[in-house]
RODO-2510 file (C-alpha; in nm, 4 decimals, decimal comma):
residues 498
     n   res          X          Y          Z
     1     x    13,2596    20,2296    12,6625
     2     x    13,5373    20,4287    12,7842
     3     x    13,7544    20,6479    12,5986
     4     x    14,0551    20,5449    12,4682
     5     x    14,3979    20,7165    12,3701
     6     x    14,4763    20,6853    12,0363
     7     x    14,7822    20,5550    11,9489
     8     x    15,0494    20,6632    11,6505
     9     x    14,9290    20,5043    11,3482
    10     x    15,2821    20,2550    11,2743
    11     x    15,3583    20,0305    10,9525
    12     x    15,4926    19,7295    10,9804
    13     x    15,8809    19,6778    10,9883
    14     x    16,0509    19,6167    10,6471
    15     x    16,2318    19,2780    10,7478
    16     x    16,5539    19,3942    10,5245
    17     x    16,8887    19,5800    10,5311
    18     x    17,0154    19,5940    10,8926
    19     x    16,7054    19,5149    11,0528
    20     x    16,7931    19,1397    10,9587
    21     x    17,1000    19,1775    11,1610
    22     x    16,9157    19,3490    11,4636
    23     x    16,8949    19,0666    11,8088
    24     x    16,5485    19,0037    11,9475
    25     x    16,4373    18,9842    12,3002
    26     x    16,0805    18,8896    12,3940
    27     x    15,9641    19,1367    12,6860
    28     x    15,9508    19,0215    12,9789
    29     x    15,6370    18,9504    13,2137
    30     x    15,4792    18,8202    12,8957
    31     x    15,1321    18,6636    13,0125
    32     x    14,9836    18,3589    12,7686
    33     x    14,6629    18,2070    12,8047
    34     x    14,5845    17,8719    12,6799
    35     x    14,2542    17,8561    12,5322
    36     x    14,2346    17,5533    12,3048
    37     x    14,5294    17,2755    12,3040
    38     x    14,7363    17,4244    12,0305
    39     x    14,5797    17,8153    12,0800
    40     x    14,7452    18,0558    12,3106
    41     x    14,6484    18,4067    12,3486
    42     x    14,8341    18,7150    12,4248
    43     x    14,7278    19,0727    12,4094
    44     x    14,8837    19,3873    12,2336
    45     x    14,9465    19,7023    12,3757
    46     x    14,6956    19,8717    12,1917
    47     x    14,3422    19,7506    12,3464
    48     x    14,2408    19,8688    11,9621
    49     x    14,4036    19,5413    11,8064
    50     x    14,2388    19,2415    11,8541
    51     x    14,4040    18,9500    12,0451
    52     x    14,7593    18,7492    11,9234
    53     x    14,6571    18,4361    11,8151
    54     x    14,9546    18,1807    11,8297
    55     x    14,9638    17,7574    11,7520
    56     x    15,2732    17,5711    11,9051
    57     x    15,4995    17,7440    11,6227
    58     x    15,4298    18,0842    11,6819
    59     x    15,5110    18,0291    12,0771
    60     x    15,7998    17,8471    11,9641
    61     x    15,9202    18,2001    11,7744
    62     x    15,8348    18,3848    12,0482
    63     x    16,0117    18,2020    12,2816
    64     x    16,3346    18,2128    12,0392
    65     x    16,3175    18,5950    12,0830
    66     x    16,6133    18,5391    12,3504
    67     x    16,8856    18,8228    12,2957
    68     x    17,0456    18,5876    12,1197
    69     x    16,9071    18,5208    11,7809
    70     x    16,8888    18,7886    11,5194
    71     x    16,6120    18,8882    11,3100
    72     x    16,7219    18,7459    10,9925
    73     x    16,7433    18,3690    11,1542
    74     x    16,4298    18,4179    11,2901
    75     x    16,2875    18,5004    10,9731
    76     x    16,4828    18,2016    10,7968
    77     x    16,3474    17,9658    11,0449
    78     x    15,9461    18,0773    11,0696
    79     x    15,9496    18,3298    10,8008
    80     x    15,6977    18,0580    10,6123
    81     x    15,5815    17,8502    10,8565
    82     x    15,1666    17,9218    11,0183
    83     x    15,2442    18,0760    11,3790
    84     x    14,8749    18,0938    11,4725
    85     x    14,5002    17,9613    11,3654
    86     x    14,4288    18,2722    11,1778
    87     x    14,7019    18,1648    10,9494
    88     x    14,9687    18,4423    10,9429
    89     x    15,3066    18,3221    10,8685
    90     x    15,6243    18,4116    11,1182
    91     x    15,6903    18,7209    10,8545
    92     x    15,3780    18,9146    10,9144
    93     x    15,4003    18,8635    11,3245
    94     x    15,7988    18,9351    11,3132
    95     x    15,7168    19,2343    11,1302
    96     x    15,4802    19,4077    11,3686
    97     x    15,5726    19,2219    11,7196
    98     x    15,8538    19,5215    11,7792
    99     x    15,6405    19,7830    11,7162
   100     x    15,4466    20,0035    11,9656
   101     x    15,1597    19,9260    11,8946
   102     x    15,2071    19,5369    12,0076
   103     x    15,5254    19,5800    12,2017
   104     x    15,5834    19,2092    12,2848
   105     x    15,9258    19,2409    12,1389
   106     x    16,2129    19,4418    12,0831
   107     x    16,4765    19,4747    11,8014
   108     x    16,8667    19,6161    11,8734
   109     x    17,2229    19,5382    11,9384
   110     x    17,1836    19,5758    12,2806
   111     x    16,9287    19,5516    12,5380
   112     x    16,7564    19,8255    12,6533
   113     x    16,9826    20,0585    12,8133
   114     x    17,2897    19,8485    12,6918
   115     x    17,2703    19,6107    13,0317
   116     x    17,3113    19,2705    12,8849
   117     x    17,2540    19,0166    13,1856
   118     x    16,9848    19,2673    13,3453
   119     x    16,8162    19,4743    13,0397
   120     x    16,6665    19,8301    13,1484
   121     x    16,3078    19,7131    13,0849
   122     x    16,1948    20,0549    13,1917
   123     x    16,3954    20,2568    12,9666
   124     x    16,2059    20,0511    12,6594
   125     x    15,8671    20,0989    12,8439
   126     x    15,9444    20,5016    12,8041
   127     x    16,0216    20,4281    12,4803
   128     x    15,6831    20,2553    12,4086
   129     x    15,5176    20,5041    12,5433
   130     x    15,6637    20,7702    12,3504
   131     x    15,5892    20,5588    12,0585
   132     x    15,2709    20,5154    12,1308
   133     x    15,1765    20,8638    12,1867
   134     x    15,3551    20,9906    11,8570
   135     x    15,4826    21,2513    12,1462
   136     x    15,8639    21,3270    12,2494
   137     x    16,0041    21,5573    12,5110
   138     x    15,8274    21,8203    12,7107
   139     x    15,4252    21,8823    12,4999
   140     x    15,3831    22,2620    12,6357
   141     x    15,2342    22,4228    12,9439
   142     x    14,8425    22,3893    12,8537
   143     x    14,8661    22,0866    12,7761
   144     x    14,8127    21,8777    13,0505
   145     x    14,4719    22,1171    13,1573
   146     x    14,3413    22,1004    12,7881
   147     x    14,3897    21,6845    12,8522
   148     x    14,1551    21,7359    13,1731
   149     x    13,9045    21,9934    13,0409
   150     x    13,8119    21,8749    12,7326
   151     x    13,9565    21,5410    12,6173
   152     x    13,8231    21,3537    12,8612
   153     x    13,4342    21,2818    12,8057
   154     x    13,1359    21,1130    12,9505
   155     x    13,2661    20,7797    12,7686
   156     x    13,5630    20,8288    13,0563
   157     x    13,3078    20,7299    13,3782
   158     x    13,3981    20,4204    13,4014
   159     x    13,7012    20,2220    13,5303
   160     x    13,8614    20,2133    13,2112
   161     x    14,0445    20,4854    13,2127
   162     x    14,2294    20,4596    13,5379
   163     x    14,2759    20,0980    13,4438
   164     x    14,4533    20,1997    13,1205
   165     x    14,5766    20,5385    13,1145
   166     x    14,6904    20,6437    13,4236
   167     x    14,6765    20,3660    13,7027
   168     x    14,6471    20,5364    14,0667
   169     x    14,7856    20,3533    14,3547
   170     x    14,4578    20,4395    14,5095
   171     x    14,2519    20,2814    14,2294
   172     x    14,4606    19,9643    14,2720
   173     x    14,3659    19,9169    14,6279
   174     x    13,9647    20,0547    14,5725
   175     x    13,8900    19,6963    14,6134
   176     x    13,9338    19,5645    15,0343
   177     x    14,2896    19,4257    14,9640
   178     x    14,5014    19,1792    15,1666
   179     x    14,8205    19,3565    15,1092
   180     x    14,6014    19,6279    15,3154
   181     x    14,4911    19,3803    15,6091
   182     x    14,1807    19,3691    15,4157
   183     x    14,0837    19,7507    15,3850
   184     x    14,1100    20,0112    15,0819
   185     x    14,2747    20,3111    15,0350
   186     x    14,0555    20,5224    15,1244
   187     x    13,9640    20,3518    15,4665
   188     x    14,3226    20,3098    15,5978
   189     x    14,3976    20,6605    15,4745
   190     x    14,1503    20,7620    15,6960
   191     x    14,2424    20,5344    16,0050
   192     x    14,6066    20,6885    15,9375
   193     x    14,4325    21,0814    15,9705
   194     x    14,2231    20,9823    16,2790
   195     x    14,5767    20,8404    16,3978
   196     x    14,7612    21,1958    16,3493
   197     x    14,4697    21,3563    16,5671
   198     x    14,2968    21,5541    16,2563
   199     x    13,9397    21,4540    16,3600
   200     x    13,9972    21,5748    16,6856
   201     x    13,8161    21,8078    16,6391
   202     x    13,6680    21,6727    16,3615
   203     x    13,7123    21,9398    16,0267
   204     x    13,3712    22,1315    15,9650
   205     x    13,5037    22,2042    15,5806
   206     x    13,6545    21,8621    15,3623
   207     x    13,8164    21,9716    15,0459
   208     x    13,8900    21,6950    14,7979
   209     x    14,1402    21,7742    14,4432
   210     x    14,1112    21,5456    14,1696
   211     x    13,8896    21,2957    14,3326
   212     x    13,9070    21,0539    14,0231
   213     x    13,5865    20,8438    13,9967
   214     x    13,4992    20,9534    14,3601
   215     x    13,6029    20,5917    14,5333
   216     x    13,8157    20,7584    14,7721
   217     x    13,5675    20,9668    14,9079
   218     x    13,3151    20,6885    14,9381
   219     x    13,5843    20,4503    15,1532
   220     x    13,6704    20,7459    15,3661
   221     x    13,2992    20,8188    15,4856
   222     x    13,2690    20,3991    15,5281
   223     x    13,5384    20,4580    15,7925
   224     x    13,3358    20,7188    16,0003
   225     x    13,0132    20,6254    16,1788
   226     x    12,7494    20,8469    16,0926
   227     x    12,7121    21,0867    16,3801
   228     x    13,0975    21,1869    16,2658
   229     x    13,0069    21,3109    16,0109
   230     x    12,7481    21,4982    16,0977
   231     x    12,8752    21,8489    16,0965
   232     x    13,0868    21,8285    15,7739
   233     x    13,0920    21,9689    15,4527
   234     x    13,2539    21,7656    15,1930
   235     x    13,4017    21,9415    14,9000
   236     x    13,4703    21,7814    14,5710
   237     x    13,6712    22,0280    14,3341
   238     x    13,7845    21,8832    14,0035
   239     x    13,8436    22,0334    13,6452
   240     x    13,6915    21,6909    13,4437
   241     x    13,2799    21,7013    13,5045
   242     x    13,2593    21,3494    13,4558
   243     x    13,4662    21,2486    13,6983
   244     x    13,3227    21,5331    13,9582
   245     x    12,9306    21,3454    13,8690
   246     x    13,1000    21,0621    13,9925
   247     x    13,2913    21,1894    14,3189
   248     x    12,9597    21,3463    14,4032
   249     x    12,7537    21,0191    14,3693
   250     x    12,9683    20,8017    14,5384
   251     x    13,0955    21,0911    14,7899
   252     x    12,6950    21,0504    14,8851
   253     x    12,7305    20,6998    14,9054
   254     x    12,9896    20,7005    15,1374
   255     x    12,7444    20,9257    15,3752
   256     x    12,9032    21,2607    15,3208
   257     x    12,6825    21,6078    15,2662
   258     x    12,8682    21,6904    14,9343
   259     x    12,9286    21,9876    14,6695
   260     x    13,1582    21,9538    14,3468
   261     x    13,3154    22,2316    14,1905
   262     x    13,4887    22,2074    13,8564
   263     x    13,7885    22,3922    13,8942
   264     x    14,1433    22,4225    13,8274
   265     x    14,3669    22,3792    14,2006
   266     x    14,6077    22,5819    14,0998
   267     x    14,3035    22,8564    14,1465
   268     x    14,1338    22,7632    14,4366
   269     x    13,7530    22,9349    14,4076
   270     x    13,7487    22,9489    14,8286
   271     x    13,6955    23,2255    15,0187
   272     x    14,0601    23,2777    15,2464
   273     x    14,0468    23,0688    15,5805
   274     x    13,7267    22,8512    15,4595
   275     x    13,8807    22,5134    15,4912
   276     x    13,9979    22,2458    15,7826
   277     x    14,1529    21,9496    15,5582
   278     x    14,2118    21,9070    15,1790
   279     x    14,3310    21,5614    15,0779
   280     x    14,4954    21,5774    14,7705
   281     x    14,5776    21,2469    14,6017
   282     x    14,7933    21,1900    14,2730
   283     x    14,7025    21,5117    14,1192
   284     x    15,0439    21,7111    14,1340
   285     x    15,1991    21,5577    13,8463
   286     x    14,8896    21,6940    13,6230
   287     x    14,9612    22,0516    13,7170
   288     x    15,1433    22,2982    13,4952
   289     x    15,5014    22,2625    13,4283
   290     x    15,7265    22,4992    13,2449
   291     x    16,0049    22,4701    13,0164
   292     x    16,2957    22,7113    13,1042
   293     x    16,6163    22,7453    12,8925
   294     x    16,9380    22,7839    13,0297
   295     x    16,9096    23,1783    12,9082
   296     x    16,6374    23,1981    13,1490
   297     x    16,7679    23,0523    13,4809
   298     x    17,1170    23,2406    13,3994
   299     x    16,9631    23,6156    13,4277
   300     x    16,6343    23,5437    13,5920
   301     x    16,4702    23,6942    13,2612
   302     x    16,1576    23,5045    13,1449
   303     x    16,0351    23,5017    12,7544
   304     x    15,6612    23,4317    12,8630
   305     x    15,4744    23,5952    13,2055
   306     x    15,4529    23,2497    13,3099
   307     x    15,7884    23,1905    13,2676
   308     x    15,8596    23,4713    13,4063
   309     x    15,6557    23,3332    13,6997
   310     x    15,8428    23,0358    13,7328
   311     x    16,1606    23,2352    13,7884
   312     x    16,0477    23,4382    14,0102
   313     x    15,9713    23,1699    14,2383
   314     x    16,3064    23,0110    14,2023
   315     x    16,4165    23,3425    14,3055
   316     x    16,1772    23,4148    14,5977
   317     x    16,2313    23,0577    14,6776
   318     x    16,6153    23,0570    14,6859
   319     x    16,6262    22,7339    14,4843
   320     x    16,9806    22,6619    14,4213
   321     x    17,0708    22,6106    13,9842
   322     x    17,3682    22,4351    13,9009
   323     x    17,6927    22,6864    13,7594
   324     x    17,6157    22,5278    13,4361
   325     x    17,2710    22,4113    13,4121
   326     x    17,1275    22,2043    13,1098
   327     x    17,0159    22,3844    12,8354
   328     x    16,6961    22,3423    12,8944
   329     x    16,5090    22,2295    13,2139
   330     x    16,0948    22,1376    13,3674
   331     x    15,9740    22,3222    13,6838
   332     x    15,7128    22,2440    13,8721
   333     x    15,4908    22,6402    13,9048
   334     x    15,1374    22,4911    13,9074
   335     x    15,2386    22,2457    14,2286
   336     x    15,4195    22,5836    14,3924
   337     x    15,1000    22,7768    14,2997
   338     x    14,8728    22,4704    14,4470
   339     x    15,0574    22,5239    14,8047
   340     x    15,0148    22,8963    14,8194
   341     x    14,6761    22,8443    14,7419
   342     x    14,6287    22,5582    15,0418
   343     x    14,8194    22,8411    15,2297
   344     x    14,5408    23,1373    15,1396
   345     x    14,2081    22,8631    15,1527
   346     x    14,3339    22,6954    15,5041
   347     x    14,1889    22,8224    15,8309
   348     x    14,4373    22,8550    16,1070
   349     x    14,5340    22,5386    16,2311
   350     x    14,4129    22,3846    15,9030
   351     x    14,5859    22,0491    15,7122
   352     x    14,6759    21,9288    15,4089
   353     x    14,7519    21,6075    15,3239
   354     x    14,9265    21,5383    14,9661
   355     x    15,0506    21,2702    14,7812
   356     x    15,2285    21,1976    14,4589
   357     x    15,5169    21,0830    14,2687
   358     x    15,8762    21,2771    14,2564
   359     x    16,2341    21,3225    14,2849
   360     x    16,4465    21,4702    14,5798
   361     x    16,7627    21,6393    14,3816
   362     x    16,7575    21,7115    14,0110
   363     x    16,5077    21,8696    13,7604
   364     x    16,1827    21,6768    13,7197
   365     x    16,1549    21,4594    13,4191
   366     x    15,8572    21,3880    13,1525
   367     x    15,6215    21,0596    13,2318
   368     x    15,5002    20,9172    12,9105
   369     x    15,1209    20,8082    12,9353
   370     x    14,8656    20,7356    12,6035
   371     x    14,7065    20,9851    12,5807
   372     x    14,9332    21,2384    12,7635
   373     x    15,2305    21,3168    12,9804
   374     x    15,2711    21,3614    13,3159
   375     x    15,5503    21,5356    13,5459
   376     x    15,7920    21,4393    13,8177
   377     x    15,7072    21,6479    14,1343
   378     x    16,0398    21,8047    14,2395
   379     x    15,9580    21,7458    14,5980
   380     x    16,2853    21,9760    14,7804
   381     x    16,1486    22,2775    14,5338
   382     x    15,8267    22,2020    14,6967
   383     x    15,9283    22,1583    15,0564
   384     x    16,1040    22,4789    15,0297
   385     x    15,7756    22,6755    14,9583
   386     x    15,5504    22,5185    15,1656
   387     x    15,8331    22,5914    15,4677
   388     x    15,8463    22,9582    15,3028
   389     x    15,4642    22,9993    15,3121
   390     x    15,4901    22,8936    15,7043
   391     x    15,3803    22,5814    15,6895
   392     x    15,4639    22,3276    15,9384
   393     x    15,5431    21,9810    15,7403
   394     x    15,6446    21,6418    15,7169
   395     x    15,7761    21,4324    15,4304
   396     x    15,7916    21,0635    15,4091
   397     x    15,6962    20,8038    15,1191
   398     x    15,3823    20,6532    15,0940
   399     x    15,4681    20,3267    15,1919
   400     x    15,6053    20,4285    15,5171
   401     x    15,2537    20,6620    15,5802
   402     x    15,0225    20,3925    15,5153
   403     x    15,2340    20,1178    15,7652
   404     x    15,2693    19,9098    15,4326
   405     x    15,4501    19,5526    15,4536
   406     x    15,7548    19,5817    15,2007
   407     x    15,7515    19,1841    15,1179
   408     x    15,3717    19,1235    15,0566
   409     x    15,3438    18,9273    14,7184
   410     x    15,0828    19,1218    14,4452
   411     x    15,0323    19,0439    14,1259
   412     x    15,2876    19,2218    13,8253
   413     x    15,0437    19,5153    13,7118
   414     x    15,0924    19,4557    13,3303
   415     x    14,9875    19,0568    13,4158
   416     x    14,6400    19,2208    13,5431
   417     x    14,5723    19,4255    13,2245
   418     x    14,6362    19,1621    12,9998
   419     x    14,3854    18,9081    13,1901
   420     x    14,1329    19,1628    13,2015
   421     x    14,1409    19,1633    12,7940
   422     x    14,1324    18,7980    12,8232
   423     x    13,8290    18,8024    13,0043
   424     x    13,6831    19,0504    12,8554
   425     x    13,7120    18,8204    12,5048
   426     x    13,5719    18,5151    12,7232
   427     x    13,2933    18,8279    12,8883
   428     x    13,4242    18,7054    13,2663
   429     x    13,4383    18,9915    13,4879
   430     x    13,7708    19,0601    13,5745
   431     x    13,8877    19,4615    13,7421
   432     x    14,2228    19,5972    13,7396
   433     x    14,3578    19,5999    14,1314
   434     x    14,6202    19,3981    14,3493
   435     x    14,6157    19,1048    14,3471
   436     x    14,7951    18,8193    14,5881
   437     x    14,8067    18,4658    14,4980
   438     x    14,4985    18,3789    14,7373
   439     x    14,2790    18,6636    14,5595
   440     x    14,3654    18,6135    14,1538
   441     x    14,2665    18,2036    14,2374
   442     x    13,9295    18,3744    14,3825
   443     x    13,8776    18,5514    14,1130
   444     x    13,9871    18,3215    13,7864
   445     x    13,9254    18,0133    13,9536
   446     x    13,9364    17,7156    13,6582
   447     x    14,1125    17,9686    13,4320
   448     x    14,4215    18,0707    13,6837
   449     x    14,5921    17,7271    13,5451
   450     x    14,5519    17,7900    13,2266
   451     x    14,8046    18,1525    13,2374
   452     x    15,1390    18,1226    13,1769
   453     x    15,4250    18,4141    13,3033
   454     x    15,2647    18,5409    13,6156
   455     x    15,5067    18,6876    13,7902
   456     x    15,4762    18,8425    14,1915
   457     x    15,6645    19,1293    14,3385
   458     x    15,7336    19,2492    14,6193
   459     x    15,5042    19,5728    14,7285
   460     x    15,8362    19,7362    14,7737
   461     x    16,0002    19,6320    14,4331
   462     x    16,0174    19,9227    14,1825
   463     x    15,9292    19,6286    13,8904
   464     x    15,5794    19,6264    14,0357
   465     x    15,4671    19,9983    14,0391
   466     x    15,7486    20,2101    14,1994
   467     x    15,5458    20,2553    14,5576
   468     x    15,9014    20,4185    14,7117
   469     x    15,8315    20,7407    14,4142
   470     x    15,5345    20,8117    14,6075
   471     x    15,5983    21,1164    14,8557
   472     x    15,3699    21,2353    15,0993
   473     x    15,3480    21,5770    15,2320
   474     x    15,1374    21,6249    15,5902
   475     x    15,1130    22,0461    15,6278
   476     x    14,9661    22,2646    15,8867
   477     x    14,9178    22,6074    15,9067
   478     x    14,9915    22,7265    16,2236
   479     x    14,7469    22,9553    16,4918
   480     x    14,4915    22,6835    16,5093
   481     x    14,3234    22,6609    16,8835
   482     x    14,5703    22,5002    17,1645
   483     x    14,5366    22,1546    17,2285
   484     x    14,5189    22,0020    17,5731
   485     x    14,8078    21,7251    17,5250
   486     x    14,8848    21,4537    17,7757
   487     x    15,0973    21,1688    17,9053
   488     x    14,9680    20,8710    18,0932
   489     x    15,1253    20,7299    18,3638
   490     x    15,0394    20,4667    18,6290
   491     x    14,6945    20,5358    18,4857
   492     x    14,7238    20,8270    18,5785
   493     x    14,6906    21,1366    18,2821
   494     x    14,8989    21,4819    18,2683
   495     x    14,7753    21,7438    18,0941
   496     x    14,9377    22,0493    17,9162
   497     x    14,8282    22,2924    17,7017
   498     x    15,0438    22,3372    17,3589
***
């Protein structure tokens, strides 16, 4: 059992006035599974409502749902008529199919984000989301850490809620992975540190934030022979106890001598200079953001002390604000505080490596989740502090740090959670990861023919899960002991001391 957000209680649409005239557009990347010869299945939004049952004449509707029809011919046409073997007529499923809650259509006079020939599928996926959480605009500064602390239970240990509330690019690849030459996360993030030269010397003090259900720590020991790490303290800090139990458990399984800590990152409970390498993975966009008005920014004068924090920063920080800035805009303080607090905690020489999703130039922007929302990392706010601290940096996306091939074929996300509820009704195993074409036959064998809509992407293509948004940050404080460095030539090897 896992917990579950709960979504906005919705009625069902009144099919009359101008929603009659309203065009319909099925969404796209719509996965059907044929179970019986006139029985397809397709799954709702909300894992709370049982499966949509549909015979040839509910498809049929569904498939009409082109941008072209409206509403009221739709109803006219399979208003009476049985669209499914639990014996609904097209009415009840045309009045619920647009809502949130089932989100396999969507009512307007224009497509999402008015683009007729290519619709802005994304904008209506924020606006499902919003829906869905009942939630609009920015939901207040303790927010996010009252989400963490206390809304997430024991029911959360298990996979579930990574595979439905906030996917992780490292819990899509937990699983060896061909798009990853056949390794996880965690074990080519580690082949990519040992690459850089941070386990030479190998770190005496590991610090982990926000280690999710611990997998990353696991496949990061599984890359080390024993005798490496020998020697090494492994740190799990995390403000959710269930998912520290975890990252301790499988932190042990991956051969590490482990503590957790519940904590908050944003107040690191290290004594200064105690650490040699934090890895900090998709955790940024959970820290505290703040709201500031126009009034605010304009004389530097905050209404709250954390506000008042927040400005100061910008000040400190010499962030440039527009002449005319919006009347209201996010800021990222808890990632700024983070940094100063891998700046205090970090011995000498010590590194940091971060990674999470964010802009370059604007304000950062809400992310609708169930449950909760999540915020944009403003990543040339945060380059500008860590440079201000004294850190020594590089910045470059994800992608690009792991060595990732842009065209590799994986499976469209949403196709993966929808077969998991499949098999979940048929109680086949099925886990939410990446999938190529060689791997999903592997793992549905007989039933892989019987889907319809699978769609591939690209790694690279924003329409599977926006890889290119994820930034990474390598840091190092300077003073660490010189390193003998070298060039080879003829065999030969010159030495130098840095």
């Amino acid at each position: 059992m896992i917990m579950k957000a709960v979504a906005a209680i919705r009625n069902p649409l009144s099919l009359t006035g101008d929603t009659l005239t309203l065009l319909a557009w099925h969404i796209p990347d719509l996965v059907a599974y044929q179970h019986q010869p006139d029985e397809w299945w397709l799954a709702p939004l909300d894992d709370d409502l049982p499966l949509i049952r549909l015979n040839h004449t509910g498809l049929d509707l569904l498939r009409a749902m082109n941008g072209h029809t409206a509403v009221g011919t739709l109803l006219e046409q399979y208003g009476t008529r049985i669209c499914g073997p639990d014996g609904q007529p097209g009415s009840w499923h045309l009045e619920r199919w647009a809502t949130p809650n089932y989100s396999l259509c969507y009512y307007g006079t224009e497509p999402p984000g008015g683009h007729r020939h290519k619709a802005k599928w994304d904008v209506l996926l924020q606006q499902v989301r919003e829906g869905w959480s009942g939630q609009d605009g920015f939901e207040g500064e303790h927010h996010l850490e009252e989400f963490h602390h206390h809304e997430l239970t024991e029911s959360s240990r298990d996979d579930g809620h990574f595979d439905l509330i906030e996917t992780t690019v490292s819990h899509l690849f937990r699983e060896p992975s061909e798009a990853l030459d056949g390794l996880t996360y965690g074990r080519l993030l580690m082949r990519q540190l040992r690459r850089l030269g941070w386990f030479v010397p190998k770190p005496k003090v590991m610090l982990e934030i926000g280690g999710g259900l611990g997998y990353l720590a696991q496949e990061l020991g599984k890359d080390l022979l024993p005798f490496e790490k020998q020697g090494v303290t492994y740190l799990s800090l995390d403000i959710t106890q269930p998912f520290l139990n975890l990252q301790v458990a499988r932190a042990k399984a991956g051969g590490w001598n482990v503590t957790g800590t519940r904590a908050n990152a944003e107040q690191l409970p290290l004594a200064d200079r105690s650490v040699d390498l934090v890895i900090d993975n998709e955790n940024m966009a959970d820290m505290t953001p703040v709201q500031l008005t126009k009034q605010e920014l304009l004389s530097g004068v905050g209404v709250t002390t954390q506000h008042q924090e927040a400005l100061d920063w910008i000040r400190r920080l010499r962030l440039p604000i527009e002449a005319n800035p919006p009347d209201s805009v996010i800021f990222n303080v808890g990632p700024i505080r983070f940094v100063a607090e891998l700046w205090r905690v970090l011995k000498p020489g010590g590194r940091a490596f971060l990674t999470e999703f964010g802009i370059e130039q604007g304000w950062p922007a809400p992310v609708k989740l169930p449950g909760h929302t999540e915020y944009e990392v403003q990543y040339s706010h945060l380059r500008q502090a860590v440079r201000w601290l004294g850190f020594q940096e590089r910045y470059l996306s994800l992608p690009q740090f792991l060595g990732l091939k842009p065209d590799t074929k994986v499976l469209c996300t949403g196709a993966t959670y929808t077969i998991q509820r499949f098999c979940q009704s048929l109680n086949r195993p099925f886990a939410v990861r990446t999938y190529s074409e060689k791997e999903l036959q592997q793992a549905l064998g007989d039933m892989l023919p019987k889907l319809q809509g699978l769609h591939y992407h690209d790694l690279a293509d924003p329409a599977w899960f926006g890889l290119q948004d994820f930034k990474v940050l390598l840091l190092e404080k300077p003073g660490g002991t010189p390193k003998a460095q070298f060039t080879e030539n003829k065999g030969y090897r010159w030495y130098s001391q840095k």
